[in-house]
C-alpha angles and dihedrals in degrees: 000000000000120000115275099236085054082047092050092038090059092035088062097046096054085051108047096248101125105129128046099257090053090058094044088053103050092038087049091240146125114273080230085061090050089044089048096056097040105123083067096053095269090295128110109151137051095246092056093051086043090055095044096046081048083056088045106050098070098048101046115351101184089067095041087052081056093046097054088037086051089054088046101255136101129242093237078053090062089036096245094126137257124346107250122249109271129223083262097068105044110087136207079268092066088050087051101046090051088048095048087043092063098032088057089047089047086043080230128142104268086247099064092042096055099073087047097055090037090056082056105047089043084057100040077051100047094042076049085231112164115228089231091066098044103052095069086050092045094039087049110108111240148082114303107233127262127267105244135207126030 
């Protein structure tokens, strides 16, 4: 498990909570409150790391599942739903049925679809973008973008 301050640090960013006076907004309290603990991220008690993780949950689930899990919570706990399906429980399957999916769209043989699908998925998880929220945006009918730059 990551560090908690990482976790809150994260946690921050996917809610727009960057800056003092965000997070005072989004806890209910004085920017001086959120100065003043903010060796702890800004957090000290349960409620503020349960609205934060609430902030949190629409915007990337999987890291607000860490972060309750991390204080020591759930997200069905906090009645946010169900906890996502960690990285545990998915099996080399999954990773098949994904590959076969897009090599029977691409009408391509499995094996030179897999590197392909495996660059995606490396980026989707480095940019900590969570598969729900890009389908709709994949699925979606148009031209991709353009690469830009050199």
């Amino acid at each position: 498990m990551r560090d908690l301050a990482l976790i809150i640090t994260d946690a921050r960013r996917a809610a727009h909570a960057w800056t003092a006076p965000q997070l005072a907004g989004l806890l209910g309290c004085s920017v001086r409150t959120v100065h003043r603990n903010a060796r702890t991220g800004g957090l000290v008690y349960a409620h503020d790391h349960h609205a934060l993780i609430a902030a949190v949950h629409p915007n990337d689930p999987v890291l607000a599942a860490e972060y309750a899990a991390a204080v020591g919570t759930s997200l069905e706990a906090l009645g946010l739903g169900r906890t996502p399906r960690s990285a545990a429980e998915t099996t080399p399957e999954h990773a098949d049925l994904v590959t076969y999916a897009a090599a029977d769209v691409l009408d391509l043989p499995p094996k030179r679809v897999r590197q392909a699908v495996a660059a995606a998925f490396a980026k989707a998880q480095e940019l900590r973008v969570p598969v729900e929220g890009l389908v709709p945006h994949l699925a979606a009918k148009g031209k991709a973008p353009r690469k830009r730059g050199p």
